[in-house]
C-alpha positions as CSV (number, residue, x, y, z in Angstrom):
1,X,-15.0,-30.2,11.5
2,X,-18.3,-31.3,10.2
3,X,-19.4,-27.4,11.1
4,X,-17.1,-26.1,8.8
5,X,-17.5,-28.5,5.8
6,X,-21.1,-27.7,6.6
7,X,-20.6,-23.8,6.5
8,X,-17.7,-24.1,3.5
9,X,-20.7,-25.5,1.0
10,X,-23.1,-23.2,1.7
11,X,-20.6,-20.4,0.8
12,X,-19.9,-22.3,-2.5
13,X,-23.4,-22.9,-2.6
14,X,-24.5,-19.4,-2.7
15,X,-26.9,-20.3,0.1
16,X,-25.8,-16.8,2.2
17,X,-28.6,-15.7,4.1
18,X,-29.0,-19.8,5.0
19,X,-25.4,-19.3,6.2
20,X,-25.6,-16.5,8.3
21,X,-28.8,-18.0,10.3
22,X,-27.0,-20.8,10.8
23,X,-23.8,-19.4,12.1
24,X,-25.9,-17.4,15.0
25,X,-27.4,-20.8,16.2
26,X,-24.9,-22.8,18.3
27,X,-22.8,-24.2,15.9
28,X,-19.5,-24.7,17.6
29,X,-17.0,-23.2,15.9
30,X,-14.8,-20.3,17.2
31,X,-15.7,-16.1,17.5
32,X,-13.6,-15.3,14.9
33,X,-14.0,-18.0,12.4
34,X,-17.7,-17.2,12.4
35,X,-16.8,-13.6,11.9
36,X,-14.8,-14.2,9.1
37,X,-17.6,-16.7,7.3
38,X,-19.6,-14.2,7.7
39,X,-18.0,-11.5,6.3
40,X,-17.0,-14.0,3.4
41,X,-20.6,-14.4,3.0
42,X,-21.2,-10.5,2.8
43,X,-18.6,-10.0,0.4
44,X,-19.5,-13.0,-2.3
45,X,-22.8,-11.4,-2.0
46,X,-21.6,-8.1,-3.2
47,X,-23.4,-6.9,-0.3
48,X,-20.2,-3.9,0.3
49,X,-21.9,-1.8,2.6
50,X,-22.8,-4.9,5.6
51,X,-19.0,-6.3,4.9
52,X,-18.0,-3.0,5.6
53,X,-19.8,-2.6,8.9
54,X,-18.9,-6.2,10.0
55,X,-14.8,-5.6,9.3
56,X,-14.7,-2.4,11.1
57,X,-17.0,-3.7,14.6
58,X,-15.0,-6.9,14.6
59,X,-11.8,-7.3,16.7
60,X,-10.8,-11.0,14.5
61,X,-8.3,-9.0,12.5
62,X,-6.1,-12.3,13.2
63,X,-8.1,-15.3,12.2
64,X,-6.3,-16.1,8.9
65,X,-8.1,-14.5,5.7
66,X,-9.6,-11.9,7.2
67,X,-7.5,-8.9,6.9
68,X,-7.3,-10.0,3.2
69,X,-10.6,-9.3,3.2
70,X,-10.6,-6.0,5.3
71,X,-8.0,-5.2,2.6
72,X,-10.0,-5.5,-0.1
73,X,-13.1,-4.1,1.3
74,X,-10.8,-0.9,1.6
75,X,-10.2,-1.6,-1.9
76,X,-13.9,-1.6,-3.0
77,X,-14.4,2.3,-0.8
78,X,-11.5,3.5,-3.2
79,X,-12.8,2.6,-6.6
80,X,-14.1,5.8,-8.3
81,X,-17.2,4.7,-10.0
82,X,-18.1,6.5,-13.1
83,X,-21.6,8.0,-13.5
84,X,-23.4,7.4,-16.6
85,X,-25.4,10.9,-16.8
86,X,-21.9,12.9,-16.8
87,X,-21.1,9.9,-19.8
88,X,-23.9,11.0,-21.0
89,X,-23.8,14.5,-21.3
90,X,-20.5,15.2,-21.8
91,X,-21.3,13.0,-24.9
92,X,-24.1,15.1,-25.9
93,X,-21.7,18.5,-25.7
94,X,-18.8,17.1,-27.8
95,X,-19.4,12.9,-29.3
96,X,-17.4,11.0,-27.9
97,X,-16.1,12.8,-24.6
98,X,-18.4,10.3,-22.5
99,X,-16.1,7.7,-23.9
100,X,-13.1,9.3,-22.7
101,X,-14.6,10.0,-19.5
102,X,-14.6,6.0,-18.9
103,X,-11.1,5.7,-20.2
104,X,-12.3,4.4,-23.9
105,X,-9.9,6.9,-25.6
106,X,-9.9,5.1,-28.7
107,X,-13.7,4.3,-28.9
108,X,-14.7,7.7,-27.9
109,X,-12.3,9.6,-30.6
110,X,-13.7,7.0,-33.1
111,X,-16.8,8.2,-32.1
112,X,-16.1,11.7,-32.5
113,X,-15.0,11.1,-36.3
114,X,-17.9,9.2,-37.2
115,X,-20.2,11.7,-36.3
116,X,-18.2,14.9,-37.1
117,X,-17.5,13.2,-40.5
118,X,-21.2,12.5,-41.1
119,X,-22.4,15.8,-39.9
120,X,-19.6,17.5,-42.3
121,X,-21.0,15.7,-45.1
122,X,-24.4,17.0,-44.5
123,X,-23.8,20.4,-44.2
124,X,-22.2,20.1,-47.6
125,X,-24.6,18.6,-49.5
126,X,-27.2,20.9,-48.0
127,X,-24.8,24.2,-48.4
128,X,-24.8,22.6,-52.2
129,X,-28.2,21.4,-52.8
130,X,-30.6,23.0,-50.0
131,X,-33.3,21.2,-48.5
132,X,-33.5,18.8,-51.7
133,X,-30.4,17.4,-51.2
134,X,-31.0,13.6,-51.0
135,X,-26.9,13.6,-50.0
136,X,-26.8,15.8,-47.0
137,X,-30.1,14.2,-45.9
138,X,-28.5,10.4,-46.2
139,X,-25.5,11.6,-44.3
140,X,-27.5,13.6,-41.9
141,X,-29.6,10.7,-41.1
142,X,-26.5,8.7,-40.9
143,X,-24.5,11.3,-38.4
144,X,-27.6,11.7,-36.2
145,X,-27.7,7.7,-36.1
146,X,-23.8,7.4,-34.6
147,X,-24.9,10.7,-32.5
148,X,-27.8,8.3,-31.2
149,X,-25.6,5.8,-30.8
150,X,-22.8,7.4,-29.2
151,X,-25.2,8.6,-26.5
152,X,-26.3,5.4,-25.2
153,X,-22.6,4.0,-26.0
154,X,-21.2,6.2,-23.4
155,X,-24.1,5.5,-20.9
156,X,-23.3,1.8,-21.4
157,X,-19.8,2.2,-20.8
158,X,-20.2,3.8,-18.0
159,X,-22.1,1.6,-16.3
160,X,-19.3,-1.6,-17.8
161,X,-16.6,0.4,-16.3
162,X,-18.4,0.5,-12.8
163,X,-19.0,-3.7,-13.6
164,X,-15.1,-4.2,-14.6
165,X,-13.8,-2.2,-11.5
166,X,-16.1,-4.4,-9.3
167,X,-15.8,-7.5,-11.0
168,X,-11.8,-7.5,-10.2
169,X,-12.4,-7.1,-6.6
170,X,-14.8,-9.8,-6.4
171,X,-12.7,-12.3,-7.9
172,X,-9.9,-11.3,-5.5
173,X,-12.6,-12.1,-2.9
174,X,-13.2,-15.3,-4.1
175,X,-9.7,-16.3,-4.6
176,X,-9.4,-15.2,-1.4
177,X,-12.1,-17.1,0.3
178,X,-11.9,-20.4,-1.8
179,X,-8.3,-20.6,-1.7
180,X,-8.6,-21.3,1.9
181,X,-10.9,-24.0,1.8
């Protein structure tokens, strides 16, 4: 048991690669609880792709935890990550639309109205005024500013989105492995 309080703080001490040298040496615990520490190892890591190969070439489906795990690294293959260039150009077509695109209805329509509502009021005061039309230049300055900002607001969110969707999986992979400690 000394093994396995050994191996169970070195997961909790983030000490992975330390782990998984140590679980090849003879330490003398069982097939498929070295499997499944190791694939608890992969998977606190974030390291998706290794868990991935380790669940599907390992037959320990039954040590206790493990299909959790599998289950969850089914989970991970399912999420549909958001690319911030589409964010970002479907933002620079129509303001906003990037925002929408990572399911940020509101922010993305706010979006829209700053801008459009800037942009109006500069093609007003220049329609009025012309070129010397210290108005439509303020509110020009101001709607390209949200336009600037809109851009690398739906880039950002984006790239959050693709952080949120992964961060719940990984604390289902800790609950999972530290509840069974």
């Amino acid at each position: 048991t000394i093994y396995r309080e050994y191996v169970k703080l070195m997961l909790l001490d983030n000490r992975h690669s330390n782990l998984r040298a140590s679980l090849n040496m003879r330490i003398p615990l069982e097939p498929a609880e070295k499997s499944y520490y190791e694939l608890s190892s992969y998977m606190l890591e974030r390291n998706w792709q290794e868990a991935g190969q380790l669940a599907t070439k390992s037959n320990n489906q039954n040590w206790p935890g493990f299909a959790e795990l599998s289950s969850l690294i089914a989970r991970e293959k399912e999420i549909k990550y958001k690319k911030p260039g589409v964010a970002l150009a479907l933002s620079t077509v129509i303001p906003g639309m990037g925002k929408v695109y990572t399911k940020d209805w509101k922010d993305g329509i706010i979006s829209l109205l700053f801008v459009a509502t800037n942009a109006y009021q500069s093609y007003r005061g220049f329609s009025k005024d012309g070129v010397n039309s210290a108005y439509g230049w303020v509110f020009g300055s101001l709607a390209l500013g949200f336009y600037g900002g809109n851009l690398f607001g739906s880039w950002k969110a984006a790239k959050e989105y693709n952080q949120r969707a992964e961060d719940l999986i990984y604390q289902d992979v800790q609950n999972s492995v530290y509840n069974r400690f």
